[in-house]
C-alpha positions as CSV (number, residue, x, y, z in Angstrom):
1,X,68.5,-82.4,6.3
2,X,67.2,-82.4,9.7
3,X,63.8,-82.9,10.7
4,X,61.4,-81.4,13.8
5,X,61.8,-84.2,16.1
6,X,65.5,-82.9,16.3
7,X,63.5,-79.5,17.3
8,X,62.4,-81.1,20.7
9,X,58.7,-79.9,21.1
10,X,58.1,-78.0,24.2
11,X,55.4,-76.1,24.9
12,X,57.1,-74.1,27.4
13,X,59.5,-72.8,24.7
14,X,57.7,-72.5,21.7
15,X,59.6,-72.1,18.6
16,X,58.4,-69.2,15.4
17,X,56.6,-70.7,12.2
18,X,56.4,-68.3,9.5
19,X,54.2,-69.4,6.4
20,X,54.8,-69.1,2.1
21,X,52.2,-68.7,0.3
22,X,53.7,-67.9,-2.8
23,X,52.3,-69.1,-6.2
24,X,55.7,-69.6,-8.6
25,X,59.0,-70.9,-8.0
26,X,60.6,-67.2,-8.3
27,X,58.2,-65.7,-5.8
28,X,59.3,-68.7,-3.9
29,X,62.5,-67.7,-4.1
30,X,62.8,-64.2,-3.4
31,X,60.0,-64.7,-0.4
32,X,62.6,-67.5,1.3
33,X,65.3,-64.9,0.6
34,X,63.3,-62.1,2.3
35,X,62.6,-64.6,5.8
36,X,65.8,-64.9,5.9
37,X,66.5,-61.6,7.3
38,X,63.7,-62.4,9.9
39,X,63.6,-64.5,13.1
40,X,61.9,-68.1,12.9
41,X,62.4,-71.3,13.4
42,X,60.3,-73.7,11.1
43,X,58.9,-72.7,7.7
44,X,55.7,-73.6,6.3
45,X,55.1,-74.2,2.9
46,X,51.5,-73.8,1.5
47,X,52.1,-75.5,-1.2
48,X,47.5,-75.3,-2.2
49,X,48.4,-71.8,-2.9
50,X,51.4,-73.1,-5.6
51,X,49.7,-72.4,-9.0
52,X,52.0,-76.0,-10.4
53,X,50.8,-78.0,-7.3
54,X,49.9,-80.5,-9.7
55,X,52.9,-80.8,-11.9
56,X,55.4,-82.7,-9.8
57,X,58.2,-81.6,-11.1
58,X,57.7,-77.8,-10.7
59,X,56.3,-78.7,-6.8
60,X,59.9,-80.3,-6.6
61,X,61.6,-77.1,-7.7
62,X,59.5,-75.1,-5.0
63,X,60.5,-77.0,-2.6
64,X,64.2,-77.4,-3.5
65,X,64.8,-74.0,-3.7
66,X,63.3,-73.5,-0.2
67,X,65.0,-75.7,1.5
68,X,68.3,-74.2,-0.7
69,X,67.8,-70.5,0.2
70,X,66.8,-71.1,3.8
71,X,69.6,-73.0,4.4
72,X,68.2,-76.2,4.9
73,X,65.9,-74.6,7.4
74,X,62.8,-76.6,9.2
75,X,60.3,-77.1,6.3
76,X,56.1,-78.5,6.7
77,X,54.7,-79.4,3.6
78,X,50.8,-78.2,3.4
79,X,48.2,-78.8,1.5
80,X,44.4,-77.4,2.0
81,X,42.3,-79.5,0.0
82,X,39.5,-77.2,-0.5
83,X,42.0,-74.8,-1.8
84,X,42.9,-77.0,-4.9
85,X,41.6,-76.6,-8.2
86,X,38.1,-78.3,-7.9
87,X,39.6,-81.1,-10.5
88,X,42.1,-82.3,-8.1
89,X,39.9,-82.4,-5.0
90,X,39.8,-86.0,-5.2
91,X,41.2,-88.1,-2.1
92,X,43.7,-89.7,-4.3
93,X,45.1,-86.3,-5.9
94,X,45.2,-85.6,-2.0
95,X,46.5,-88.2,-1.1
96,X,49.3,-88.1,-4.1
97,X,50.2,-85.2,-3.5
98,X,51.2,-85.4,0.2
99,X,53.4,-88.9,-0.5
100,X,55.3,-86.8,-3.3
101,X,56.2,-84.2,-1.0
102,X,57.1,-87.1,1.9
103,X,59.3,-88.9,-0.9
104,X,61.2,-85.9,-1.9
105,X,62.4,-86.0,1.5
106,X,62.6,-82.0,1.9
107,X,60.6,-81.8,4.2
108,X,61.1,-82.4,7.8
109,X,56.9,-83.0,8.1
110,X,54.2,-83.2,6.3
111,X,50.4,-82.5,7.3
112,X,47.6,-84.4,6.2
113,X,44.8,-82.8,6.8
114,X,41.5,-84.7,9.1
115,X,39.2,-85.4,6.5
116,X,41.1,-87.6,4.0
117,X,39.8,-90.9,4.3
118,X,41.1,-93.4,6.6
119,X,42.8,-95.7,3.9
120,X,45.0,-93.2,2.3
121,X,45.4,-91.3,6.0
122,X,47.2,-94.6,6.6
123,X,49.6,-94.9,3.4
124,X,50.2,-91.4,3.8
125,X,51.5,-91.7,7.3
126,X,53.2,-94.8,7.1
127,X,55.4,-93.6,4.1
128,X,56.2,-90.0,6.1
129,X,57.3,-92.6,9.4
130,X,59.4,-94.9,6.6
131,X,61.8,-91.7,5.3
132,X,61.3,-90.2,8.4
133,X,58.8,-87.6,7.5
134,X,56.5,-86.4,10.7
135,X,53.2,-86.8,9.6
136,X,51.1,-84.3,11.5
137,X,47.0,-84.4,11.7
138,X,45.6,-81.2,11.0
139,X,42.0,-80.7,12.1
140,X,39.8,-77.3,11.5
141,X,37.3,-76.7,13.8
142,X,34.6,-74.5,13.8
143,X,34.5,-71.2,15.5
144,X,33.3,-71.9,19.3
145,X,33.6,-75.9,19.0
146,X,33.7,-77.5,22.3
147,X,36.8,-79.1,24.3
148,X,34.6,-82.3,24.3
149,X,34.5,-82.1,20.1
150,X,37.9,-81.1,19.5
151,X,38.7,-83.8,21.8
152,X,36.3,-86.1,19.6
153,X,37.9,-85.2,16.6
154,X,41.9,-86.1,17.5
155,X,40.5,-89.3,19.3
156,X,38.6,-90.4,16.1
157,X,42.3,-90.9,14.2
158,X,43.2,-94.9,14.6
159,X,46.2,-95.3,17.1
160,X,47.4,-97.9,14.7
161,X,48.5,-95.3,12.3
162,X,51.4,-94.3,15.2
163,X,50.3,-90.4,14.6
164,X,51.5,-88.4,17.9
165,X,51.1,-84.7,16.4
166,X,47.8,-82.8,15.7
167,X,47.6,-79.4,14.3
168,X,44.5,-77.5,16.0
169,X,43.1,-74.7,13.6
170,X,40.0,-72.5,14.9
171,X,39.1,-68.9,14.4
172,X,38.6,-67.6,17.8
173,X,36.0,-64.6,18.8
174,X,37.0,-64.9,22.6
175,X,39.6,-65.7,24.8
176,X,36.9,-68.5,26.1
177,X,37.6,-70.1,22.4
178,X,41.1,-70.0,22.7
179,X,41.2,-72.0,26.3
180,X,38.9,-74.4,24.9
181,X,41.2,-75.4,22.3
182,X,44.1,-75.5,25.2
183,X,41.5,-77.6,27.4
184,X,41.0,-80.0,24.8
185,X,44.8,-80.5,23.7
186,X,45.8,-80.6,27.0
187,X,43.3,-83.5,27.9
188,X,44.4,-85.5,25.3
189,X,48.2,-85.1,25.9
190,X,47.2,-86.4,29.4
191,X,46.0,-89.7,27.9
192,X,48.5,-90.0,25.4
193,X,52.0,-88.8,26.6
194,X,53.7,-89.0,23.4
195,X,51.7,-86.8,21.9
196,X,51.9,-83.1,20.7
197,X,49.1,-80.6,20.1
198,X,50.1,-77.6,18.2
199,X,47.4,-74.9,18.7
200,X,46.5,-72.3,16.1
201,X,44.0,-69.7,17.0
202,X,43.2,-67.3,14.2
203,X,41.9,-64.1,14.2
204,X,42.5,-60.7,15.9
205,X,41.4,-61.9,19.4
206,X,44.1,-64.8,18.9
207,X,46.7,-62.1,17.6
208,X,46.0,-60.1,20.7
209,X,46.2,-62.8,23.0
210,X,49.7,-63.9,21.9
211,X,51.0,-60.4,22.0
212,X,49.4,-60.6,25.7
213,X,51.8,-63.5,26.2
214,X,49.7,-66.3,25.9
215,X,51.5,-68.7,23.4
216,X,48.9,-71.1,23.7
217,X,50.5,-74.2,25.4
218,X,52.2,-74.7,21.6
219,X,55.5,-75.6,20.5
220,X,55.1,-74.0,17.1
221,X,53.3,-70.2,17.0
222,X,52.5,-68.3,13.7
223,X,53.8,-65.2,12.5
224,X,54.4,-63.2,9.5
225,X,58.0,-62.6,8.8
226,X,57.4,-59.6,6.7
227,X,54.3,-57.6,7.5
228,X,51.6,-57.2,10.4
229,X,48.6,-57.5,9.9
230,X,44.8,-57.3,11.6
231,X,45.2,-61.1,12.2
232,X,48.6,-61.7,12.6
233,X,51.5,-60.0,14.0
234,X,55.5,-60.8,12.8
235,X,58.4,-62.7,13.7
236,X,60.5,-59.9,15.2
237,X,57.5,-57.9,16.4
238,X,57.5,-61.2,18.9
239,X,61.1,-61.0,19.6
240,X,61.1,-57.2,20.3
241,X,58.5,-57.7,23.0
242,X,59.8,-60.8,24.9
243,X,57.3,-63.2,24.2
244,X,59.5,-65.2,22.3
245,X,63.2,-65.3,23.7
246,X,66.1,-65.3,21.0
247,X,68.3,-68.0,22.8
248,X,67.1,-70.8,19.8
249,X,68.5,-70.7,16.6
250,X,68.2,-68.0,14.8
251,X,68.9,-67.2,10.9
């Protein structure tokens, strides 16, 4: 399978992440079948909305039969943790459950989100780097946080852990929000040249902004691939306008 550093991120050219939300392994199924009639680039599992996210076997099954009807297409593994059953909110059924999805090797990356503790933040990385799994940081701001906080927050992960890809979530209210979050990602890829900030506005004022053009400095952007909605617009609603040219590969 091949993973997202084959993918090349450029912020110049940012590539079209369409999300699954589904909650069984049939929806799964048809859902993949349905994007595949759609534009995108990368899928993205949200695998805390998976109603067996805590049987193993039945994740493996989601995620086979992604990866199968896509076509081997790009795949990141989520996980919210607040959005789990409140009996498996612990940081070790976190933790588990982002180093089965890295040793299934499906995925091309995996994202761990900012508040699992620093301990299994580090086995969780270090096994995605081992099978060569991107492990990606995902930190959720607050509407209106500053660049200086956001920055903060992506500084505050150990360099030891070798992490070079941060996920930036904030719902926006202005366009003010939205170039703070740039600000701030574009600071720290200054200081650390290796890295990659993927930016994630949310929120009709985000949606409006990317129609506008403004792709955010990101390599990945987010779109429905089957319908539009108040916060998000789709795949080929971004083709049919020009913000995102077709010359990548396409399914």
């Amino acid at each position: 399978m091949s993973h997202l550093r084959g993918l090349h991120f450029n912020e110049k050219k940012p590539q079209i992440c369409v999300q699954l939300h589904e909650e069984t392994v049939t929806d799964l199924g048809s859902a993949t079948q349905d994007l595949m009639k759609t534009p995108f680039d990368v899928i993205q599992f949200h695998a805390d909305q998976f109603n067996g996210i805590m049987n193993f076997s039945t994740v493996w099954n989601a995620m086979l039969i992604i990866v199968k009807e896509s076509a081997e297409s790009h795949l990141i593994f989520s996980c919210t943790p607040s959005n789990l059953p409140e009996y498996f909110r612990t940081e070790r059924d976190y933790a588990n459950i982002l180093l089965f999805a890295v040793q299934t090797c499906l995925a091309d990356c995996v994202e761990i989100d900012s508040t699992l503790d620093e301990d299994h933040m580090d086995t969780v990385s270090e096994r995605a780097i081992d099978n060569g799994v991107i492990p990606i940081i995902t930190i959720r701001l607050e509407p209106h946080t500053s660049p200086e906080k956001v920055l903060e927050k992506m500084e505050a992960i150990p360099d030891y852990m070798e992490i070079t890809t941060f996920h930036l979530i904030e719902p926006v209210e202005s366009q003010a929000d939205i170039d703070a979050m740039k600000g701030a990602a574009k600071s720290f890829m200054d200081a650390h040249r290796d890295a990659h900030v993927i930016i994630e506005p949310q929120g009709p004022v985000a949606k409006q902004a990317l129609l506008a053009g403004d792709t955010f400095d990101s390599p990945l952007v987010y779109a429905n691939y089957d319908t539009e909605t108040k916060d998000m617009t789709t795949s080929q609603n971004l083709i049919d306008t020009g913000i995102i040219t077709p010359s990548r590969r396409r399914k």
